[in-house]
C-alpha positions as CSV (number, residue, x, y, z in Angstrom):
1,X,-13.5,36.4,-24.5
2,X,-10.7,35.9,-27.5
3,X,-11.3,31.9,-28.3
4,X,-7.8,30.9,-27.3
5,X,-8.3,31.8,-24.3
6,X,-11.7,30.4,-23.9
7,X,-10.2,27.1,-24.8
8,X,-7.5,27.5,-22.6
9,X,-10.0,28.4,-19.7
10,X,-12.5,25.5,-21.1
11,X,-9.3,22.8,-20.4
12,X,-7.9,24.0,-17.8
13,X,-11.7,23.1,-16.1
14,X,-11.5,20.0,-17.4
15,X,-8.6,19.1,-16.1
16,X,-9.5,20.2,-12.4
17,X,-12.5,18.4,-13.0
18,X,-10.6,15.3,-13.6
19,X,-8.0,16.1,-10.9
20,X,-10.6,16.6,-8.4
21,X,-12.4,13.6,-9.4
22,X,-9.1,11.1,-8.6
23,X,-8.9,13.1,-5.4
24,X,-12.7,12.5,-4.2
25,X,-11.0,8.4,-4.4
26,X,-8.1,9.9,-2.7
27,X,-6.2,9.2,-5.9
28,X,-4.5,11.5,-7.4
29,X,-1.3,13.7,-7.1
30,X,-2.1,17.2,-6.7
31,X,-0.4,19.5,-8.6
32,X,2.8,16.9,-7.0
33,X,4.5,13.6,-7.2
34,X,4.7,11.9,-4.6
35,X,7.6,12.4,-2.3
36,X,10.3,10.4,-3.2
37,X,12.2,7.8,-0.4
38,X,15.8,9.3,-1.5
39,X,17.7,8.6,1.5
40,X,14.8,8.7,4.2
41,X,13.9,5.2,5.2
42,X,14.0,5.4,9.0
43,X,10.1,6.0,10.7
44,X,9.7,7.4,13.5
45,X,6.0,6.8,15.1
46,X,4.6,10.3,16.2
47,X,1.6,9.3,18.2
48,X,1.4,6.3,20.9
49,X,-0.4,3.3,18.4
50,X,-3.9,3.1,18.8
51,X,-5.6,0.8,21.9
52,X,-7.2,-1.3,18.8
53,X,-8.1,-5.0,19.7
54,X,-9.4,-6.1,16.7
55,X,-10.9,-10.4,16.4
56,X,-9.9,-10.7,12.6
57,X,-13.3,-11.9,11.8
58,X,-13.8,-10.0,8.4
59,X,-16.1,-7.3,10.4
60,X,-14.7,-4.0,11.1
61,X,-16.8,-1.9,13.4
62,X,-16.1,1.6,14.6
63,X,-14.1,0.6,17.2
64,X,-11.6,-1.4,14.4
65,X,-10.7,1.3,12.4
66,X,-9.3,4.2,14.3
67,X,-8.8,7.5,13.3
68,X,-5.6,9.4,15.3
69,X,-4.5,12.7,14.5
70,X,-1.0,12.8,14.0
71,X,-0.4,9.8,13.0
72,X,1.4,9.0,9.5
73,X,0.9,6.3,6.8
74,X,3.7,5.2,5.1
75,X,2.9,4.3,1.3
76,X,4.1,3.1,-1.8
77,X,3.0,4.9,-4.7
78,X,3.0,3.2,-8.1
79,X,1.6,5.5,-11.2
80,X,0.6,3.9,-14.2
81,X,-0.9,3.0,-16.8
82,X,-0.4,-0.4,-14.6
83,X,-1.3,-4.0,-15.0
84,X,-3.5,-4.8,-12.1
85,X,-5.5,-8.2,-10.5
86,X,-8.2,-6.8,-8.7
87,X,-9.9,-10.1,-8.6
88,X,-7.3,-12.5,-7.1
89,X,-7.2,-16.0,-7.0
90,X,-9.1,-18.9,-4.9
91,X,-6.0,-20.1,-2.9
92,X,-5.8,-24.3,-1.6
93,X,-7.9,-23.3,1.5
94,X,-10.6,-22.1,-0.9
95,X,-10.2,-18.5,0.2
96,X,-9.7,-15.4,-1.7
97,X,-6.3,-14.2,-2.6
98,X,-4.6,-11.1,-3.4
99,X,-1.1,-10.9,-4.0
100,X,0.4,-7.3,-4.1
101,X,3.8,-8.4,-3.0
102,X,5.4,-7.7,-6.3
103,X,6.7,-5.3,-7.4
104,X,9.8,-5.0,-4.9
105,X,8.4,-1.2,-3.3
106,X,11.7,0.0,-2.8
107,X,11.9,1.6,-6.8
108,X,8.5,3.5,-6.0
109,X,7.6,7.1,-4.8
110,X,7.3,7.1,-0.5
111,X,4.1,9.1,0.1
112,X,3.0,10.3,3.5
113,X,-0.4,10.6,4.7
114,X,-1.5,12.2,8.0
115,X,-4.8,12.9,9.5
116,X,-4.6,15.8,11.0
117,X,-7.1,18.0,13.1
118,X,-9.8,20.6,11.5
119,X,-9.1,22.9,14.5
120,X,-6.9,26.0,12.8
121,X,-7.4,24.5,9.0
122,X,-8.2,27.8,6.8
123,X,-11.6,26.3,5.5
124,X,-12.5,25.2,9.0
125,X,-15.5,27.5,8.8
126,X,-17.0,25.7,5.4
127,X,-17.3,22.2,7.5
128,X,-18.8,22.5,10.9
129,X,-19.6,19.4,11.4
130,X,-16.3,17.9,10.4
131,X,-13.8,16.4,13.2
132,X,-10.9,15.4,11.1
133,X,-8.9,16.6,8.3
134,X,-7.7,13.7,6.4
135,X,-5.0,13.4,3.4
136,X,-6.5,12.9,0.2
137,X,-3.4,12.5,-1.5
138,X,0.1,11.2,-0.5
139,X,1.8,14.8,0.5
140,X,-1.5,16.1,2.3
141,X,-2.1,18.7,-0.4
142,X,-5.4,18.0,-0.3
143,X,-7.6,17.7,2.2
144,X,-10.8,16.0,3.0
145,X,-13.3,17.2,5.8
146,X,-13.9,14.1,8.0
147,X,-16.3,12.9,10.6
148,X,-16.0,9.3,12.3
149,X,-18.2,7.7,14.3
150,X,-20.6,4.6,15.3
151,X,-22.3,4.9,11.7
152,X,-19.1,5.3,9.5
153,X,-16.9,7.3,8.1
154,X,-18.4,10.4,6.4
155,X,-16.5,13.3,3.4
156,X,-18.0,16.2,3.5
157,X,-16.2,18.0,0.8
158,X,-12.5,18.8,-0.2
159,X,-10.1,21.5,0.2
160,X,-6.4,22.7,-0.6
161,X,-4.2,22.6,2.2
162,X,-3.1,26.1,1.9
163,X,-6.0,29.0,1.0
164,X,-4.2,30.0,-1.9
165,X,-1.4,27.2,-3.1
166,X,0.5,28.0,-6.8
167,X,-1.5,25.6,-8.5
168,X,-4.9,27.4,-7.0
169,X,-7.2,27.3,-4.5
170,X,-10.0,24.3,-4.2
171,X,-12.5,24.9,-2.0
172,X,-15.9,22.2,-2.1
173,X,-18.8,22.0,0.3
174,X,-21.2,18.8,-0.6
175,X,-25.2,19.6,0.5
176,X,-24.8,16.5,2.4
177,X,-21.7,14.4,3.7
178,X,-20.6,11.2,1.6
179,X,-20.9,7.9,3.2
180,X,-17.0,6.6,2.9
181,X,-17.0,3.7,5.3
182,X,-20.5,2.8,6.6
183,X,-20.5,0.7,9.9
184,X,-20.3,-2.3,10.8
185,X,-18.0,-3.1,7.1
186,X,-18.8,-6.9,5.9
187,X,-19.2,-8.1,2.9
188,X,-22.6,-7.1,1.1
189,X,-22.3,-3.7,3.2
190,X,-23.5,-0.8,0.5
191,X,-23.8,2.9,0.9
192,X,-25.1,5.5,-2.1
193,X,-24.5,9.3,-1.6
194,X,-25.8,11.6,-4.1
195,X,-24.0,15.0,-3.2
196,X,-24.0,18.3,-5.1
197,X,-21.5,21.7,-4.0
198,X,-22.9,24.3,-5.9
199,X,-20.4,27.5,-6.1
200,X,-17.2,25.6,-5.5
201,X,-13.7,26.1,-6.5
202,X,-11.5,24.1,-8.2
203,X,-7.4,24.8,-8.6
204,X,-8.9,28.0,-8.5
205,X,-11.5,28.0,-10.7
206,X,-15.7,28.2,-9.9
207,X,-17.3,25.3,-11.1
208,X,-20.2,23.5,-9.7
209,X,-20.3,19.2,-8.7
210,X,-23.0,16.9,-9.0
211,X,-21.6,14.0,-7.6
212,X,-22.7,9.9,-7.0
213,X,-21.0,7.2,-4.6
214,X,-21.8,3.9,-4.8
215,X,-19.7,2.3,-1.9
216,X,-19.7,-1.4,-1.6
217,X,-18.0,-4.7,0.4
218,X,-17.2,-6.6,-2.6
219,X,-14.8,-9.1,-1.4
220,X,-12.9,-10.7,2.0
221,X,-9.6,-12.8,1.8
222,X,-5.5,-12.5,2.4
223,X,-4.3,-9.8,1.0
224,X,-0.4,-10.1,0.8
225,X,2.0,-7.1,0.3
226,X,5.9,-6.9,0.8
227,X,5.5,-6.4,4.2
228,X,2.5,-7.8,5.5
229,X,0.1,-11.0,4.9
230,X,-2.7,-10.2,5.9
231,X,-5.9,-12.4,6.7
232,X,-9.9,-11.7,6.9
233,X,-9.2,-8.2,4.8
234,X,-11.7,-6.1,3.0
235,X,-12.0,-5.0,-0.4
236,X,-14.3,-1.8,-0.4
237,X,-15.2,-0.6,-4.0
238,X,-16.1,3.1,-4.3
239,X,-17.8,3.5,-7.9
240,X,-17.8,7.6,-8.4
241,X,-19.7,9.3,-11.3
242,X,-19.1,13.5,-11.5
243,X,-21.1,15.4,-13.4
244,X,-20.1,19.3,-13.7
245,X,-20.4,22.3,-15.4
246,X,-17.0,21.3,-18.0
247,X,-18.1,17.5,-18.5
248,X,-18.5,14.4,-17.0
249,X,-16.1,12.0,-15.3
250,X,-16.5,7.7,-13.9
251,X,-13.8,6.0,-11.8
252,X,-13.4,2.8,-9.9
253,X,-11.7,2.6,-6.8
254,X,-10.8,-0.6,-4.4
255,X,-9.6,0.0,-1.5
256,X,-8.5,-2.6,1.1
257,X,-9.0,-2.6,5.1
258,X,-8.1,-4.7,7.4
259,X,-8.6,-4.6,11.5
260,X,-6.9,-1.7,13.6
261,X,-4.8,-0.9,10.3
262,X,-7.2,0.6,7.9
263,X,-6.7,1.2,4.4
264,X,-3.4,-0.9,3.6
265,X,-3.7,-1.0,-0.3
266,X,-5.5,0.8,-3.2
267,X,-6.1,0.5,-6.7
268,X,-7.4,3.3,-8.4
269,X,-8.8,3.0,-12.3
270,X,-8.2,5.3,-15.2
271,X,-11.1,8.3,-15.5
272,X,-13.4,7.9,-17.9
273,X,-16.6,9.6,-19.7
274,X,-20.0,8.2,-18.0
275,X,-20.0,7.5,-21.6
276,X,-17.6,4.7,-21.7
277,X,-18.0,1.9,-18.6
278,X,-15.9,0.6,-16.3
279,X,-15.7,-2.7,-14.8
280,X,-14.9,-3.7,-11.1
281,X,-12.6,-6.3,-12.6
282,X,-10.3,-3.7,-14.2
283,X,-7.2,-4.3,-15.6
284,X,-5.0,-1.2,-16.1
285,X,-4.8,1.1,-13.1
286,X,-3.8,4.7,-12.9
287,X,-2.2,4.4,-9.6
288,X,-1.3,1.7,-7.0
289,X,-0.7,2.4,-3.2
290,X,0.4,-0.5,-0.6
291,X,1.5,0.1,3.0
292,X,4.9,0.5,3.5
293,X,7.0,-0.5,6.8
C-alpha cells in the first residue's frame, strides 16, 4: 500500500473511531448537521402520549420512562466548543440547580429524534434480542439496538440507518448489551459494561471495539430550560473509554431525565485520548441538546 494512502486509510479510521465514539453517547452528527428549524415550527404529536403517572420523587422506575415507537423528540442542538455548568448551583431551598434556559433556542439547529421499531430495519438480523431501534443522533442516521424492560435500558450495538449510506456503512454487534439506564434510577444507582464487537464496520470500514461504560446517578435537582422547569430531575453521567484497532478515545456525557419525559437535556464533552482525563465537572462541551416545545 503507497503511504499516502495508508495515511489517508489510517485517518480516515480515526476519525470513524472518534465519530462512533460521540455516537455510543448519542452525541454526535453523523456524517450531518442537524436539521435546521427554517420555517418548520408547528409539531404535530404522532402517537397518543404515553399513560405515564409519574410521583416526581427523584426515582424513575420502568414504568416512568416510556419507550413509544413513533413518537418524536423535539431538540435543540448547540455545537461547540461551548461554555458549560454541569455542576449547578445550590438554590435558596438548598436544592440543586441547573439553569439551561439561556441561550434563547430559537438560533440553534432543530433535531428530530424517533424511536422507531427493529421490525423491517436492515441489520434486524445482527440484534435478536433487540425490541427498539432508537436515534442516536438528531436525524436518526444512526441507530442503536434497544431493549427496555424491568431491569433498564440496554444498547446492544450501533448501526447506519440505511445498509449502505454515502458516508458508509456502520454495522457493530457488542458480545454483550450495555447497561444505559439501569432500574429503579436514583441517585448512587451505577452500572459498568465492558463490551467488545469484534469484526465490525465503521462508515464503512472493518475495525474492531473494545469498549467500557461506567453509568452513574450523580446528581437530583430543578433542571430549568426555555421551556420547562423542571423538579426532582436526574443527572445520569455515562463515562465511555474505546479502545480500537486505530487508537483510543474517553468522553463524558450527562444526560438529564425526569419522570414520563426522559432524557430532556444533554451535555456531551470533547473526545479525548485515555491519555489525557476528563473531569465530570467539565467546562467546554462539544455539543448541547435541551428539549424543545
Amino acid at each position: 500500500m503507497r503511504a499516502d494512502v495508508a495515511l489517508h486509510h489510517g485517518l480516515r479510521s480515526a476519525l470513524a473511531l472518534t465519530v462512533l465514539l460521540c455516537a455510543a453517547c448519542e452525541g454526535a452528527p453523523y456524517g450531518l448537521a442537524p436539521e435546521t428549524s427554517a420555517e418548520d415550527e408547528s409539531y404535530e404529536p404522532v402517537v397518543q402520549a404515553p399513560d405515564c403517572r409519574g410521583n416526581n420523587d427523584g426515582v424513575i422506575e420502568y414504568a416512568e420512562m416510556p419507550f413509544v415507537e413513533g413518537a418524536v423528540a423535539r431538540v435543540r442542538v448547540r455545537q461547540g466548543p461551548v461554555t458549560v455548568d454541569v455542576l449547578g448551583f445550590t438554590d435558596e431551598d438548598g436544592d440543586r440547580r441547573w439553569d439551561f434556559s439561556v441561550p434563547d433556542p430559537e438560533g440553534e439547529p432543530l433535531g428530530r429524534l424517533q424511536l422507531q421499531s427493529m421490525e423491517g430495519q436492515w441489520f434486524q438480523g445482527s440484534f435478536p434480542q433487540a425490541e427498539h431501534a432508537g436515534p442516536l443522533v438528531p436525524g436518526g442516521k444512526l441507530l442503536g439496538p434497544l431493549r427496555v424492560d424491568d431491569d433498564g435500558v440496554r444498547l446492544y450495538g450501533s448501526a447506519s440507518s440505511e445498509p449502505d449510506p454515502a458516508e458508509g456503512r456502520t454495522l457493530v454487534v457488542y458480545d454483550v448489551p450495555v447497561v444505559l439506564y439501569p432500574f429503579p434510577l436514583q441517585e448512587g444507582t451505577r452500572a459498568v459494561t465492558q463490551a467488545r464487537a469484534s469484526n465490525a464496520v465503521v462508515l464503512g470500514l472493518p475495525t474492531a471495539l473494545d469498549d467500557n461504560y461506567e453509568v452513574e446517578v450523580t446528581g437530583r435537582g430543578t433542571l430549568v430550560l426555555p421551556d420547562l422547569i423542571l423538579r426532582n430531575t436526574l443527572r445520569v453521567t455515562v463515562r465511555l473509554q474505546r479502545v480500537g484497532v486505530v487508537g483510543d478515545a474517553r468522553q463524558v456525557t450527562h444526560v438529564w431525565v425526569h419522570e414520563c419525559l426522559g432524557e430532556v437535556a444533554r451535555v456531551i464533552s470533547e473526545v479525548t485520548t485515555l491519555a489525557q482525563t476528563i473531569p465530570d465537572d467539565f467546562t467546554t462541551a462539544k455539543e448541547v441538546w435541551r428539549l424543545s416545545l
